[in-house]
C-alpha positions in Angstrom: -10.0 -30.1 17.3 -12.6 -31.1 14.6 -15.7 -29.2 13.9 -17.8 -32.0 13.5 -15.8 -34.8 15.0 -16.1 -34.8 19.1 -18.4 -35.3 21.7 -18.3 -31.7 22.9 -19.5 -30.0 19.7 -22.2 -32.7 19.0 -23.6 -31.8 22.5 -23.0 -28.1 21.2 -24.9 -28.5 18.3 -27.9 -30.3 19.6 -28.8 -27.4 21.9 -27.9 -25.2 19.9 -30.5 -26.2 17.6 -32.8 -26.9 20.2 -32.5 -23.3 21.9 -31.1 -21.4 19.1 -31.1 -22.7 15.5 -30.9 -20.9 11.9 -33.2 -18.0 11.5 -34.5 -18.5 15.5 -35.6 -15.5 17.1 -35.4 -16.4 20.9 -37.1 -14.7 23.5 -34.1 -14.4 26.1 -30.7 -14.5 26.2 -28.8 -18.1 26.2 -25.4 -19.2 28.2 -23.5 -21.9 26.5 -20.4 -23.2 28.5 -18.0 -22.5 25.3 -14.9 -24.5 27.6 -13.7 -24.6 31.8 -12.6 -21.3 31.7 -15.0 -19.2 29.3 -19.0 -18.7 28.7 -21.2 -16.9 26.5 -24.2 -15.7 26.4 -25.6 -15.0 23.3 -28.6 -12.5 22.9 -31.5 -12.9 20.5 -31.1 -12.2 16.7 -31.9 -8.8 15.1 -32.8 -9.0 11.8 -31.6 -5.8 10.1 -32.7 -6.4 6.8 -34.1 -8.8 4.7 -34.0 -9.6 1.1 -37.0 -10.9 -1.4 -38.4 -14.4 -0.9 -36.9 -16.6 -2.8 -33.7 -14.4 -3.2 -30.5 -16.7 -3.9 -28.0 -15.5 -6.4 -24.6 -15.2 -5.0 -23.3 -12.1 -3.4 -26.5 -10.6 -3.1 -28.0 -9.8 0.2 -24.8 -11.0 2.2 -20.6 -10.5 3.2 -22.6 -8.1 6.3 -19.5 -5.7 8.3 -20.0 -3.5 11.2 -18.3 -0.8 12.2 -17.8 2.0 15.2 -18.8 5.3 13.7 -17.2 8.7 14.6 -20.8 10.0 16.2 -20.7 6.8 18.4 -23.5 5.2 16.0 -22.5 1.7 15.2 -22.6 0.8 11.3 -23.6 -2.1 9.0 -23.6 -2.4 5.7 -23.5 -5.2 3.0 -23.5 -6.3 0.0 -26.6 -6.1 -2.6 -24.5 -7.3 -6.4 -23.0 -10.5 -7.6 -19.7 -12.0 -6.2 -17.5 -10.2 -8.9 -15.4 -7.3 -9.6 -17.4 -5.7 -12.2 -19.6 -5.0 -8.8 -16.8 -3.5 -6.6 -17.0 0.0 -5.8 -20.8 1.2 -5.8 -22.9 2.4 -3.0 -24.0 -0.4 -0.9 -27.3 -0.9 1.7 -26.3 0.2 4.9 -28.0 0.8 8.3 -27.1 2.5 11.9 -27.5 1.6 15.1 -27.5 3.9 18.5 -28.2 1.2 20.7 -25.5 -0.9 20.7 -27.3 -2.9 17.7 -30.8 -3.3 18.9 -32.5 -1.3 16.7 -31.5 -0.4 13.1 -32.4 2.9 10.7 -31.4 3.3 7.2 -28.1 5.1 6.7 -28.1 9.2 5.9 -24.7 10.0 6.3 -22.6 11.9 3.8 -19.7 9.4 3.8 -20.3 7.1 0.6 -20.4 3.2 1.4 -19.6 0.7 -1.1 -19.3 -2.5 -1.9 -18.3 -5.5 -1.5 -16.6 -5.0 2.1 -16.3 -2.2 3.6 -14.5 -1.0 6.7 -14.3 2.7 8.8 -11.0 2.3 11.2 -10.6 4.4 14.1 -7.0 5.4 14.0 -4.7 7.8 16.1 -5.6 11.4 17.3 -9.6 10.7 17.4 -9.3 10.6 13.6 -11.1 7.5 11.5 -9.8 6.5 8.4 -11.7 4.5 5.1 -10.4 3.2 1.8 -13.2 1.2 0.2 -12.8 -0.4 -2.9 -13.6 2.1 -6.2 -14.3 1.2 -9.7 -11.3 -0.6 -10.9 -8.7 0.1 -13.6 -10.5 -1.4 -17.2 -7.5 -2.2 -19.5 -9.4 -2.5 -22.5 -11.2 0.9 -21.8 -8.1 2.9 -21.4 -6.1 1.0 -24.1 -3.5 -0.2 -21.4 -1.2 -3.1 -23.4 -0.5 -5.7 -20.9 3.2 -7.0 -20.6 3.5 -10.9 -20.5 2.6 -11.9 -17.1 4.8 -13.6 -14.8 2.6 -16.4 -14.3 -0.8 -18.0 -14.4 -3.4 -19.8 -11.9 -6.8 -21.1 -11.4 -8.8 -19.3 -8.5 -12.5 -19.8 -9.3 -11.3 -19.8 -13.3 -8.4 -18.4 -15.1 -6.5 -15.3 -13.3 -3.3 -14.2 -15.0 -0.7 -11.9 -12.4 1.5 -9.4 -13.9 4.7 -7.6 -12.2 3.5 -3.9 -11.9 6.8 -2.9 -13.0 6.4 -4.2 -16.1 3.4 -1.7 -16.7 3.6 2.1 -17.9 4.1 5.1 -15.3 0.7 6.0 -15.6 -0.9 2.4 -14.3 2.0 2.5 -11.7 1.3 5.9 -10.1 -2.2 4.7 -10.4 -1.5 1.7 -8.1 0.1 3.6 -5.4 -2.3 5.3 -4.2 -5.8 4.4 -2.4 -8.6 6.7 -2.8 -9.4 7.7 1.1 -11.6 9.6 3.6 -10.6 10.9 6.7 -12.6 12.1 9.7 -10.9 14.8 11.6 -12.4 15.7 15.0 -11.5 19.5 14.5 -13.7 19.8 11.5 -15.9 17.0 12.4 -16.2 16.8 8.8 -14.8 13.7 6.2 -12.1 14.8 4.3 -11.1 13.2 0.5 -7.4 12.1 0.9 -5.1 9.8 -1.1 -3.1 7.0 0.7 0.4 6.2 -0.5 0.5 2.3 -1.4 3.7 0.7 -1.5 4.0 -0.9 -5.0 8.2 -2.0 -4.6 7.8 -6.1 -5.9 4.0 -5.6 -6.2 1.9 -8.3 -8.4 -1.2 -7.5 -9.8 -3.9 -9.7 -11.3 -6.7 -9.8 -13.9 -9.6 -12.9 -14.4 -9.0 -14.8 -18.0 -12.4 -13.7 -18.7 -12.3 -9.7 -17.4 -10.2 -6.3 -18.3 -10.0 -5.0 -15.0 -7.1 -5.3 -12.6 -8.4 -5.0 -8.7 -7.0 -2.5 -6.8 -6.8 -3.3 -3.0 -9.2 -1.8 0.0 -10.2 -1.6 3.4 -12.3 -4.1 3.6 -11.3 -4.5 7.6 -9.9 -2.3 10.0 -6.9 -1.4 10.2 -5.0 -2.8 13.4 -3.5 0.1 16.0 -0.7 -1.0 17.3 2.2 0.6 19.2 2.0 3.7 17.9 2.1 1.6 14.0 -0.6 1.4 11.8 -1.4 -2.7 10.6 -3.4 -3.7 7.8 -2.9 -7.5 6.4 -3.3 -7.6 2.4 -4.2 -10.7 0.1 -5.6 -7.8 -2.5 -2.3 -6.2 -3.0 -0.2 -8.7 -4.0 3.7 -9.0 -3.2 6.5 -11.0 -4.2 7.2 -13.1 -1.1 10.6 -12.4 1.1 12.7 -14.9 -1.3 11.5 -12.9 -4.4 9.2 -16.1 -5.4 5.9 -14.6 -7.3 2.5 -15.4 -5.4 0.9 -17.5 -8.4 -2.2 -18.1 -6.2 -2.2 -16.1 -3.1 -0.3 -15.0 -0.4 -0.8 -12.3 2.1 1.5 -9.8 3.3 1.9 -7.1 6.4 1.6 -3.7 5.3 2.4 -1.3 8.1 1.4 3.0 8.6 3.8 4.9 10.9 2.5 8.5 9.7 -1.5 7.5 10.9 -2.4 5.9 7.7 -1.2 8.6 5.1 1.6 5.8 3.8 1.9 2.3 3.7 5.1 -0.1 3.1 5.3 -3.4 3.0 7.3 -5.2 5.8 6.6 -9.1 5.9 4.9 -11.9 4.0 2.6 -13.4 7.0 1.5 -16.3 4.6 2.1 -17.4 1.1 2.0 -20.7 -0.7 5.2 -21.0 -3.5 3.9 -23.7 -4.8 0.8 -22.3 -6.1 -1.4 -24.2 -4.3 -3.2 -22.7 -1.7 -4.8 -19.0 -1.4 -3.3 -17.9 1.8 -5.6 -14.9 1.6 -8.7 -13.2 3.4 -6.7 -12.7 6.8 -7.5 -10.7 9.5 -5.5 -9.4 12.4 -5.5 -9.0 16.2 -3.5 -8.3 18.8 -3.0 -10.8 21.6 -3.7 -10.7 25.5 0.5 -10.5 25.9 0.9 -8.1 23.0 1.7 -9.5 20.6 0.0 -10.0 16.9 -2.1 -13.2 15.8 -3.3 -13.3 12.0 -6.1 -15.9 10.9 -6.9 -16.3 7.4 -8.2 -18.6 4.8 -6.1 -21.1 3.5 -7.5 -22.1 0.1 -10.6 -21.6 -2.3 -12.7 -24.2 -3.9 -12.0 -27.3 -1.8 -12.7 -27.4 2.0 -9.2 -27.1 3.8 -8.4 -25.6 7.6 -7.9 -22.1 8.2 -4.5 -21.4 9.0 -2.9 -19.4 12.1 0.1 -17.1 12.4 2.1 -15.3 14.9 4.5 -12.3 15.1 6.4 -11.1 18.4 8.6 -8.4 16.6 6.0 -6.0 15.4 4.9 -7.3 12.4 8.6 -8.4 11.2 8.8 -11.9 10.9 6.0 -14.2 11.3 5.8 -17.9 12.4 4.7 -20.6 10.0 1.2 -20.7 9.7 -0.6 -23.7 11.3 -4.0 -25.5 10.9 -6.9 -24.6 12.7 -10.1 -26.5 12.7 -11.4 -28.1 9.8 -12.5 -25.4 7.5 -13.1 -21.7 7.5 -13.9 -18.4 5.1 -13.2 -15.0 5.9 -12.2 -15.4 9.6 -13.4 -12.4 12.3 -10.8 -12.2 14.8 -11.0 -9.9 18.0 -9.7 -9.4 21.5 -12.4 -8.6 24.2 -11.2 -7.6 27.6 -7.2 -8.0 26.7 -8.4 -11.6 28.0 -9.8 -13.5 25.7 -10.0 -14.3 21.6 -13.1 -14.4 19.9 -12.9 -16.3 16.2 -15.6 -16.4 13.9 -16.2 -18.3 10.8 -18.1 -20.0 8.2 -19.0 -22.1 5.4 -20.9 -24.5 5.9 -22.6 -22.1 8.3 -21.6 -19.7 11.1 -18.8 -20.9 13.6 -17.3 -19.5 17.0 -14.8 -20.5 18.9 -12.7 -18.6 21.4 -9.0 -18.5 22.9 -8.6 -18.1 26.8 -5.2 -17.8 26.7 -5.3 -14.4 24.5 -3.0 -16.0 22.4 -4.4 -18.2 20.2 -2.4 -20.7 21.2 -6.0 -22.8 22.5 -8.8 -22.5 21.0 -11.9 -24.0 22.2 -14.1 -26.4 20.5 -16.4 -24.9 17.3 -19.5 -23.5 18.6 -23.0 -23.5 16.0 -24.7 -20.0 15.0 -26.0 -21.4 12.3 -24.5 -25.7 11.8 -25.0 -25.6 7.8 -24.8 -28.5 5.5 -20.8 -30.2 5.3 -22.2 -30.9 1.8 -23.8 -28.1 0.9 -21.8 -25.6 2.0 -23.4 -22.8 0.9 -26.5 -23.2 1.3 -27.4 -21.9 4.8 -25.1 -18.5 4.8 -22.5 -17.3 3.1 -20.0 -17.8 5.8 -18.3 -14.0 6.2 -19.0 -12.8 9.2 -17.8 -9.3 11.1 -17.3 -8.7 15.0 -17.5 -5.1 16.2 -16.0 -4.8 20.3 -18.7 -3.1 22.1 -16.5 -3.4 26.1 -14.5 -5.1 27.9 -17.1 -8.2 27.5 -19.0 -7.9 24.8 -19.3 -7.6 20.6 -21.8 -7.6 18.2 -21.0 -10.4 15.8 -23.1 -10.0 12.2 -23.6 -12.8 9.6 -26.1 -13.9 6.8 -28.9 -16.5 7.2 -30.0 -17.6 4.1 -33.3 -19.3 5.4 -34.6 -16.6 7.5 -38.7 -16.9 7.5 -39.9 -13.6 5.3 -43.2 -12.4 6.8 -45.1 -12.6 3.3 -44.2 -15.8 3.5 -41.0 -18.7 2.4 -37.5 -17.7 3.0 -35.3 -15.2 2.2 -31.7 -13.5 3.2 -31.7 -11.9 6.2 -28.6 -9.6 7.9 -28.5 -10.7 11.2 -26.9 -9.3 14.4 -26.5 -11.2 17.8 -24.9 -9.2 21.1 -22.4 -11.7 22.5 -21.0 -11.1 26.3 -17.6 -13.2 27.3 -17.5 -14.4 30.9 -14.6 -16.1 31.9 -14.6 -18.6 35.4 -12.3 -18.7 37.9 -10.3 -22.2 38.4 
């Protein structure tokens, strides 16, 4: 199915725009036929916060992600720093709903949110669990001497990957563990904890031009799952099942059976040998017949399809990936009802499309949020969205529009959230 190739999305796109268009504010809420068997209807756009006029550096005011919150408050948050991680790890913007995303207020809680992503994941025995990104390790700063490294790439410039092994006890102890809180419903309190990381065949990474090596993060929610705690990782880095090393990307299954106290690696879901391809920025659901889907990004710099993968043995072994649609950054991925899948994308623009089958197996034609510019492609948002499950028919699904109209006047960033209710049709 091509995004911007058949009849059916052209049609899409021109009411869309006529109806719903970037930075719209409608006054009702909209059904669009997404395919036979499914509709939507998407609800006005809440703006929950908008940047400067004129505001258009990268990273700033954008990569919006929602999440449930303990108290039943829904939060959002998002970055306000450049695309780089020098940024990671400091106290981001973030808002609160108690509507169901209607209405926003600025964020008062005691748990610390920071950037880039960030993610709280609602886990077994009523207890949530966060691991957002910290401060990373500065080689130079602690006068760590790196080994040689086991091989060299080009994502977005130089970026040299180094076996962990290689590397002295104290950066190895330092790499398995993530920096955590945990909300217990006894206390009703957050709680500072320490996640054990498997680091067994790990790979870490450092830019040509930086002396920090990125740790990994939450940045979405972990994935409950028959009693098993999933979490799909392009951050940490592994070598792939046949011992190859990951010179680009590749992203692997790391799996909790103690509720998120340990990790281990069990599978590489996706992962390029040749060097290629990112294979990274996945995210995981679980399907209407219960099984696991993974959609993730296939490469950086050059426009290529997302890619698609399967696993029916918990998590084990994984089909190879396959295309889907034309292009795609940081895909959203959720099951509503145990019926259908909801997929959202971007760059160019904001895209949905969604899965009757609960599989993922057929995907409906791209639907427009915001169309963007095929050769511009970052010029009308910056692509990541998030998806938040509300019921058994509805999400909220946030994104960025980077031509919102500011009310002083010319355009800005905006965080936008738009309520989106599934209704499936008999045949």
């Amino acid at each position: 199915m091509k995004a911007f190739a058949t009849p059916w999305v052209t049609s899409l796109v021109a009411i869309l725009l006529a109806t719903v268009g970037p930075a719209a504010q409608t006054p009702s809420e909209r059904e669009i036929r997404i395919s036979p068997e499914v509709s939507i209807i998407l609800s006005p756009a809440v703006a929950v916060d908008l940047s400067e006029p004129g505001e258009r550096r990268w990273g700033v005011h954008q990569f919006p992600a929602l999440s449930h919150m303990p108290d039943g408050s829904i939060l959002i948050m998002y970055s306000d720093a450049r695309d780089a991680s020098e940024t990671h790890g400091a106290e981001a913007p973030a808002f609160v709903s108690r509507d169901q995303g209607d209405t926003w207020s600025a964020y008062d809680g005691d748990l610390p949110i920071l950037r880039p992503h960030f993610s709280v994941s609602e886990v077994f025995e009523g207890e949530f669990l966060v691991a957002a990104s910290q401060p990373y390790l500065d080689v130079e700063r602690e006068n760590v001497s790196l080994p040689e490294p086991v091989s060299e790439t080009d994502v977005y410039g130089k970026r040299y990957n180094y076996a962990l092994e290689d590397f002295p006890p104290s950066v190895r102890q330092q790499f398995s563990r993530l920096r955590a809180h945990r909300y217990r419903p006894q206390s009703g309190q957050w709680h500072e904890e320490e996640i054990r990381y498997d680091t067994r065949n790990r790979i870490v990474n450092r830019r040509g031009d930086s002396s920090l090596l990125p740790q990994t993060f939450f940045e979405r929610s972990v994935l409950r799952h028959k009693k098993e705690l999933f979490y799909a990782d392009y951050r940490s880095q592994y070598r792939m099942a046949n011992g190859v090393v990951p010179q680009k990307g590749v992203t692997s299954c790391l799996v909790s059976t103690d509720n998120g106290r340990s990790f281990q690696w069990r599978a590489t879901i996706a992962g390029d040998p040749a060097g290629n391809d990112l294979k990274g920025e996945p995210c995981l659901a679980v399907t209407a017949d219960d099984q696991l889907v993974c959609v993730l990004r296939q490469t950086d710099q050059v426009q290529k399809p997302m890619q698609i993968a399967w696993s029916s043995d918990n998590g084990y072994t994984w089909t190879p990936a396959k295309d889907l649609f034309e292009f795609g950054v940081f895909p959203c991925l959720s099951l509503v009802g145990s019926k259908t899948l909801v997929l959202s994308y971007g760059r160019p623009g904001v895209w949905l499309s969604l899965a009757a089958d609960g599989r993922g197996k057929t995907w409906s034609d791209p639907v427009p949020i915001i169309e963007g510019n095929p050769d511009s492609v970052s010029d009308a948002s910056c692509g990541y969205t998030s998806q938040l499950v509300l019921d058994d028919d509805s999400l909220l699904l946030a994104y960025s529009d980077f031509n919102y109209p500011h009310p002083n006047g010319g355009e800005c960033k905006a965080i936008i959230v738009r309520r989106i209710q599934v209704i499936r049709h008999k045949s």
